[in-house]
MARDOTOR-926922 format. One record per atom (N, C-alpha, C): x, y, z; residue in one letter. Coordinates in steps of 0.2 Angstrom, whole numbers, plus 5000, padded with zeros to 4 digits. Layout:
BEGIN
XYZA...
***
This chain:
BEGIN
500449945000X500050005000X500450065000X500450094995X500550174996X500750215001X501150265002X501050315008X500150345008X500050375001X499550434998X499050375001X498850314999X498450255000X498250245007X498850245011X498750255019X498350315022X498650365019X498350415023X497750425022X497450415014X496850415012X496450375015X496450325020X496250265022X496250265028X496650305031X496650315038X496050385037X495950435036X495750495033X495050465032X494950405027X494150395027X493950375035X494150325037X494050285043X493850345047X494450405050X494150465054X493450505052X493650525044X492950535042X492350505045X492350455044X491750385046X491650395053X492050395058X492050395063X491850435067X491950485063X491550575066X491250605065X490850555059X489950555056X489650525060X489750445060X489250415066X489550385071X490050405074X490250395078X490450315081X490450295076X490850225077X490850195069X491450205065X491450165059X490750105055X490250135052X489650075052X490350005047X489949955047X490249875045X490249885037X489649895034X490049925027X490449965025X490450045028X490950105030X491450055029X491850005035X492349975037X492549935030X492149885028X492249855023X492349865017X492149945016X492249965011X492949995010X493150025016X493750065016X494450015016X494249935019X494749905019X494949885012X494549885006X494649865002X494249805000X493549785003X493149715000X493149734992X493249684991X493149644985X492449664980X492349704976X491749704971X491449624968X491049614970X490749534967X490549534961X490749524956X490549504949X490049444950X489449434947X489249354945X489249374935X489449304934X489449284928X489049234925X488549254922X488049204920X488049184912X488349164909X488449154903X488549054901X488349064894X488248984893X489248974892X489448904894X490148884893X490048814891X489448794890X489248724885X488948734883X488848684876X488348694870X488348744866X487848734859X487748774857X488348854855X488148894860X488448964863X488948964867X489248914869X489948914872X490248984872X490648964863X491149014863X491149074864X490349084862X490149184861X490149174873X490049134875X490149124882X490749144886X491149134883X491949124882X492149204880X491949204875X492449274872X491949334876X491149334878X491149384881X491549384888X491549324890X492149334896X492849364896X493149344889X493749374889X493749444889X493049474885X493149534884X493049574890X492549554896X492649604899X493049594904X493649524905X494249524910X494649564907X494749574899X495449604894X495149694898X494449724896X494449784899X494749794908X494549744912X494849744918X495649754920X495749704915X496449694914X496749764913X496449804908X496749854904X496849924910X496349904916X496349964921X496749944927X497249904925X497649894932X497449814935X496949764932X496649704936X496249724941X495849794944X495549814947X494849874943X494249884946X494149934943X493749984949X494350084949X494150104954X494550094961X495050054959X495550024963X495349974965X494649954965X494449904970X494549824966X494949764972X494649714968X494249664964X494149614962X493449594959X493449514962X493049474962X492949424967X492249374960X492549354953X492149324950X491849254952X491149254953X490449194953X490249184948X490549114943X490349114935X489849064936X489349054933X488848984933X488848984923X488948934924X488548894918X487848904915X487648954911X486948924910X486648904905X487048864902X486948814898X486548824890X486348904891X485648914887X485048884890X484948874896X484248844897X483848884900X483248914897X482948944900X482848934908X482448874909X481948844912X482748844921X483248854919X483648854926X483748944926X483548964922X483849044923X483749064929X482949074931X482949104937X483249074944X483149014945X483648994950X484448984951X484449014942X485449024944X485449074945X485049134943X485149204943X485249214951X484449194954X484249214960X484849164964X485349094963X485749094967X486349154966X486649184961X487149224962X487049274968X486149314966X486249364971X486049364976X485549304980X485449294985X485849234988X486249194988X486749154991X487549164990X487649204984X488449234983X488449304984X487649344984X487749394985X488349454982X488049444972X488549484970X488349564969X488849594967X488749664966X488149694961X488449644957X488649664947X488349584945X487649584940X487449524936X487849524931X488249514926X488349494922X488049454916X487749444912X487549394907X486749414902X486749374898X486949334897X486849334888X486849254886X486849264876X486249224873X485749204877X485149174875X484649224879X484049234875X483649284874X483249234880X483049184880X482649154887X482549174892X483649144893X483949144899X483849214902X483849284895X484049334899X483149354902X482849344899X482149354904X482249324911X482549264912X482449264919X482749294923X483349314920X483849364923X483549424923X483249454922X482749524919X482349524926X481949434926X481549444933X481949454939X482449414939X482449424947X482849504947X483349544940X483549604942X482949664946X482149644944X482049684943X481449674950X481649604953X481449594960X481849624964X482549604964X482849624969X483449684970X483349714962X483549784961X484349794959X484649704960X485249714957X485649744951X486249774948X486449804945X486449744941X486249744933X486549684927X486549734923X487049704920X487349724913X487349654909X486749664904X486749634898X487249624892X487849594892X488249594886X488149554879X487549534878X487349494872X486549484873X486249444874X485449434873X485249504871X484749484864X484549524862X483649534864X483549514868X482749504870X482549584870X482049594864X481949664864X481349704874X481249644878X480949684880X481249684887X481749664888X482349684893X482449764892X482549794887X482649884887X481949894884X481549844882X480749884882X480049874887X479649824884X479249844890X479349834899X479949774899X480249764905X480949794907X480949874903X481349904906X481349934914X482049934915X482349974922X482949994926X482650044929X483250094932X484050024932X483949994933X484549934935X484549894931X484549884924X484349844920X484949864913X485549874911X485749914905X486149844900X486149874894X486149844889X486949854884X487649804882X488049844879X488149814873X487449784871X487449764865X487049764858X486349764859X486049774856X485249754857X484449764855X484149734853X484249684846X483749654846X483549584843X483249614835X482949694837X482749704831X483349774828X483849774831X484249834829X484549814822X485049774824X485549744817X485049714812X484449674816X483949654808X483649724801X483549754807X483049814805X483249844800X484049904797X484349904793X484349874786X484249784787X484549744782X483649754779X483249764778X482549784776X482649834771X482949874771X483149924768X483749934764X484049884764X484949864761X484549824754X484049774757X483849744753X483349774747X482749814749X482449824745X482849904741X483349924745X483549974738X483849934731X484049884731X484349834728X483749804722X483149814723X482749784720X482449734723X482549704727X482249624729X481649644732X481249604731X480449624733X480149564737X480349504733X480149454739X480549394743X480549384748X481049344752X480749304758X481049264759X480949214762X481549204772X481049204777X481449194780X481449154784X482049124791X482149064790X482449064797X482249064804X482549044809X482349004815X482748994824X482548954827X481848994827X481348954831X480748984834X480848984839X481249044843X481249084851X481449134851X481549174857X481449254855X481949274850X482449264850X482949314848X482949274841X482749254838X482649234832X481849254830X481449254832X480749304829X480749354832X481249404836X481249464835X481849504829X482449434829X482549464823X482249474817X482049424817X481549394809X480949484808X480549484814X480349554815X480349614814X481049644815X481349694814X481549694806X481849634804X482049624797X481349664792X480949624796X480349624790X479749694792X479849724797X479949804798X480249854793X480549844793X481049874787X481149874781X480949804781X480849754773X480249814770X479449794774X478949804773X478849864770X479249894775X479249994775X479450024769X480149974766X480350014759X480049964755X479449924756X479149914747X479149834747X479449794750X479549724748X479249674754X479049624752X478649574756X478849514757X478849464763X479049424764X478449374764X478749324757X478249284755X478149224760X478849194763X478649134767X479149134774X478849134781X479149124787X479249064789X479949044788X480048974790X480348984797X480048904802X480248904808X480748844809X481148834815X481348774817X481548774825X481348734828X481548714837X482348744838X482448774842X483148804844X483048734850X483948694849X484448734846X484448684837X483848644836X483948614830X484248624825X484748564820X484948584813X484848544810X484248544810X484148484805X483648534798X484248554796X483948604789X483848584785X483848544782X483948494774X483148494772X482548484777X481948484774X481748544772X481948614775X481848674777X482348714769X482648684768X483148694763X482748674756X482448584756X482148604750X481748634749X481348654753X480648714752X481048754748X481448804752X481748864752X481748834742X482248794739X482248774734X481748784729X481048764732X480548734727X480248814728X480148844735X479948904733X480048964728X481048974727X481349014721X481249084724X481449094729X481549174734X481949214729X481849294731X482549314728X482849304731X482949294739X483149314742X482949294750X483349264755X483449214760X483549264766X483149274771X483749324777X483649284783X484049254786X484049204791X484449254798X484149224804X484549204811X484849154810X485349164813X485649094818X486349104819X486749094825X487349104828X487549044831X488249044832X488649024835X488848964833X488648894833X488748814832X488348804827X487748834825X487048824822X487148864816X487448914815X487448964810X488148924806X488748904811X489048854808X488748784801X488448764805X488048704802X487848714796X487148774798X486648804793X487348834785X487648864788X488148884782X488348844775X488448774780X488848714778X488248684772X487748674774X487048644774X487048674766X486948724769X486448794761X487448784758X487748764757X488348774751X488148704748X488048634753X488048564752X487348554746X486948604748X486348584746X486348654736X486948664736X486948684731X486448774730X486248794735X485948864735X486448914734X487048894738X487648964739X487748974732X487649054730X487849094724X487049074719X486449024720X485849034718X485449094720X485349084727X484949114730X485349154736X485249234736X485549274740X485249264746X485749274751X485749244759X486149284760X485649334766X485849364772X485649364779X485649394782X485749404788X485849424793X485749434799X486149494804X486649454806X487149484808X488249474807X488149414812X487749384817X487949324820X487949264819X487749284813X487749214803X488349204802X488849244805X489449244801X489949254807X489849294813X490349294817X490649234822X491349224822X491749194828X491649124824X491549134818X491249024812X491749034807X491949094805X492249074798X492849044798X493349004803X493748994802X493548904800X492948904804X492548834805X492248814798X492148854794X491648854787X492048834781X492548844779X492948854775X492748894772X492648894764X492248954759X491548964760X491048914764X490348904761X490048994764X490349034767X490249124771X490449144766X491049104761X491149184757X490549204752X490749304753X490349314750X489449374753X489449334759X488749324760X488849404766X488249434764X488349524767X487849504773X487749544780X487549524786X487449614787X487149624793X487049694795X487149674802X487749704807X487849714812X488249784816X488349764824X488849834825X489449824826X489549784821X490349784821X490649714816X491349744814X491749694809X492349724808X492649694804X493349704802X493449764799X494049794800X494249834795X493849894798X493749914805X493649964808X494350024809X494450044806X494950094805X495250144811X495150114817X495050184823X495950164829X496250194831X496550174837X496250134842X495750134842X495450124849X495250044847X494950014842X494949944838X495549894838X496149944833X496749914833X497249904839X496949944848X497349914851X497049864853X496349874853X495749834856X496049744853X496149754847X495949694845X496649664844X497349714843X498149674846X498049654855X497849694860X497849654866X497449604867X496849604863X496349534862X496949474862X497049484855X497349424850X498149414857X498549464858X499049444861X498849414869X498449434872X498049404880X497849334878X497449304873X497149244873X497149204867X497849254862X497949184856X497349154853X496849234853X496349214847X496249284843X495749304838X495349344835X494949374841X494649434843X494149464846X493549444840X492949454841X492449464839X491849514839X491249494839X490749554841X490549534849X490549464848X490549454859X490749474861X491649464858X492249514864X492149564865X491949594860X492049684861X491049704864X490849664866X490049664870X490449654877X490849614879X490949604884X491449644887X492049664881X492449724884X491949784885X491649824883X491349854882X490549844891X490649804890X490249784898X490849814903X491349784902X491849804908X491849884909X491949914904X491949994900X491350034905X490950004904X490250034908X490150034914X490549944917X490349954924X491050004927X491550004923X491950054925X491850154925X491550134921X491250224921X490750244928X490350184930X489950184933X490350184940X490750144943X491050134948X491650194949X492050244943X492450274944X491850354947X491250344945X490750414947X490750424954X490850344957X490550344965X491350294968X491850324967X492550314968X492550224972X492150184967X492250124969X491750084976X491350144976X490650134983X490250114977X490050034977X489450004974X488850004978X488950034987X488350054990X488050104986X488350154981X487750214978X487450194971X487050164973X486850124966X486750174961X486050234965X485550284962X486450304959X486750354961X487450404958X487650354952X487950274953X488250214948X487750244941X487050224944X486550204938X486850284934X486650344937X486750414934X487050414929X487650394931X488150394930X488350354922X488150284922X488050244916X487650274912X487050294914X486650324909X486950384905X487350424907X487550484903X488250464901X488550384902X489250384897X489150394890X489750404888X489750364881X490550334881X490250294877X490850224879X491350234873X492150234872X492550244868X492450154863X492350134861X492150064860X492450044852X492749984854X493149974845X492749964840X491949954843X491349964839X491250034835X491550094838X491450154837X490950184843X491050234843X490950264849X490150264849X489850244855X488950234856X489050294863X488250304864X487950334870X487350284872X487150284876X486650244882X485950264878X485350254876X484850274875X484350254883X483850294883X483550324889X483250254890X483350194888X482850134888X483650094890X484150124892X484750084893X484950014886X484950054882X485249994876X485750044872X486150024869X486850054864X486350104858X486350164858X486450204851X486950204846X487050174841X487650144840X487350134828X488050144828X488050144821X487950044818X487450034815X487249964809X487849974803X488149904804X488949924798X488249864794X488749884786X488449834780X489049794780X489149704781X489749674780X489849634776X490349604773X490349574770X490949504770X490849434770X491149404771X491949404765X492349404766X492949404762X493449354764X493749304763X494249264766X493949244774X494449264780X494149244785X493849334791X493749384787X493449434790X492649424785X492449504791X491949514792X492149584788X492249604782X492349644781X491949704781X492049764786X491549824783X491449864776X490849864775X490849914767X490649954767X490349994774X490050044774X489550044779X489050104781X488850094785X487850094783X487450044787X486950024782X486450084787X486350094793X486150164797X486450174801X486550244801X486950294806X486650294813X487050294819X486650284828X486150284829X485950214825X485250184826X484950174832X484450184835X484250204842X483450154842X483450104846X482950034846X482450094849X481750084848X481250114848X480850084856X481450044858X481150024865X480350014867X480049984864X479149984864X479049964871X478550014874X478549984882X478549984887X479250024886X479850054890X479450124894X479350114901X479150164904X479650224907X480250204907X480550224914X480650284911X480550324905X480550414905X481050424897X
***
């Protein structure tokens, strides 16, 4: 410890001491240094592993970046597994914060999971920061004060590609994902967009998440003769789905797109069957900024991979809750001042720079991408600081 560090700490203690006249237990606790309690709830099997994995990496690599501390204080990580299962969300959630009693929620990348985690934040008024699930009614109808968002809704990155398409001339399409939330909200926003500039979606195909059994769903797609295909699907499944639609002789018949989780964190796993294929997300390769290129050499040098769009959802979580805790110099008893506080950042992000929308979700630029070897290459940008219309959303 410092000299400057003791005195400061001898100096709060008297403080404390000569307000209530005997240091309270938090006071004490805080001043010695406890530990900030992170809980991490993200899938680390099946399906969603990876994207599990690299939002983790990304927001230890932000932690990392600020000393291994944020606000000087330590961190004290509670990871659960949640597998993508709904059906356990509530009772992992509710063990983080009532039996680990953590600070900070963390999670999650399944739009199910993250409703349950929605419920109990908004029972027990915990701090969560959503780093992926795009459940549009987490930042909409079941918005709150404690409830913020560093990645996106389920209809933002679809919603753009509605309009990419019909300027192009395509008029009718076909589209194609799991049937659970975050796959018919994307399909949703697509077809919002789609409808708006002039073009109609002739046929909505379903299938049970996490199933891949595309081949029957494939020959329809065939026999129908679309112009044009816009699918969900990520992580293992968007792998598959990829592989399928080249096998099945579609790649380069029928144009197939989709929002970037079609394509992110797979292609090294695809070989060509991605190239080619344009996606709308908040982020890809070939972002030309300092703040990317260091982002993305400490990724690669920290953990001997590629960063992705999870990483940089997950760095970007770390970013926030450190904005948040540098406001109230590391006291996560001042929730109200923390909350204040994230609501008016704006995050320096390899993404490109976003602000908070009053529904707590990313105001943030939709890139147009396009598959090249093994990037995500950007081509430009398909809407500028798209802002989710948060439907709902009461909190002002």
């Amino acid at each position: 410890m410092s000299t400057n560090q003791a005195y400061d700490r001898r100096e709060f203690l008297k403080a404390a001491a000569a307000a209530a006249g005997v240091a309270s237990l938090p006071s004490l606790a805080f001043a010695q240094g406890a530990k900030i309690k992170i809980g991490l709830m993200l899938p680390y099997t099946g399906t969603y592993a990876q994207l599990g994995v690299a939002i983790t990496n990304g927001f230890k690599l932000a932690v990392a970046e600020s000393g291994g501390k944020l606000s000087g204080r330590e961190l004290e990580y509670f990871t659960v597994d949640d597998e993508s299962d709904p059906s356990k969300a509530t009772d992992n959630a509710n063990k983080l914060v009532t039996r680990d009693k953590v600070d900070v929620l963390i999670g999650t990348v399944h739009s199910g999971v993250e409703m349950g985690i929605v419920k109990i934040a908004r029972e027990t008024g915990v701090l969560h920061i959503n780093p992926n699930a795009g459940a549009d009614a987490a930042t909409g109808a079941l918005c709150a004060p404690n409830i913020f968002r560093t990645s996106f809704t389920n209809w933002q990155p679809a919603y753009p590609m509605g309009k990419v398409l019909a300027d192009r001339g395509i008029k009718k399409v076909v589209t194609l994902t799991w049937n659970y939330g975050a796959g018919t909200e994307s399909i949703n926003g697509f077809k919002e967009g789609f409808t708006k500039a002039g073009g109609s979606v002739v046929k909505e195909l379903l299938l049970p998440f996490p199933s891949v059994e595309f081949q029957p769903l494939l020959t329809e797609i065939a026999s129908l003769k679309p112009q044009a295909v816009f699918v969900f699907f990520a992580g293992g499944g968007a792998a598959k789905f990829l592989k399928d639609w080249q096998a099945a002789g579609l790649k380069g018949k029928i144009g197939l797109y989709g929002t970037g989780f079609l394509t992110d964190g797979i292609l090294e796993s695809v070989g060509d069957a991605a190239e080619g294929i344009e996606t709308t997300l908040h982020y890809g390769d070939g972002i030309e900024t300092p703040k990317n290129k260091t982002f993305r050499l400490n990724y690669a040098k920290t953990y001997k991979l590629q960063p992705d769009v999870y990483a940089v959802q997950g760095y970007d979580a770390g970013l926030l809750l450190a904005a948040g805790l540098n406001a109230v110099k590391g006291d996560v008893s001042k929730k109200k001042e923390m909350i204040a506080a994230m609501e008016k950042v704006k995050i320096d992000s390899p993404r490109g720079a976003w602000t908070m929308s009053k529904a707590h979700n990313p105001i943030q630029d939709i890139y147009l991408r396009k598959v090249v070897g093994k990037e995500n290459r950007v081509m430009g940008v398909a809407h500028k600081a798209l802002a989710d219309p948060a439907r709902g959303c009461k909190m002002g």
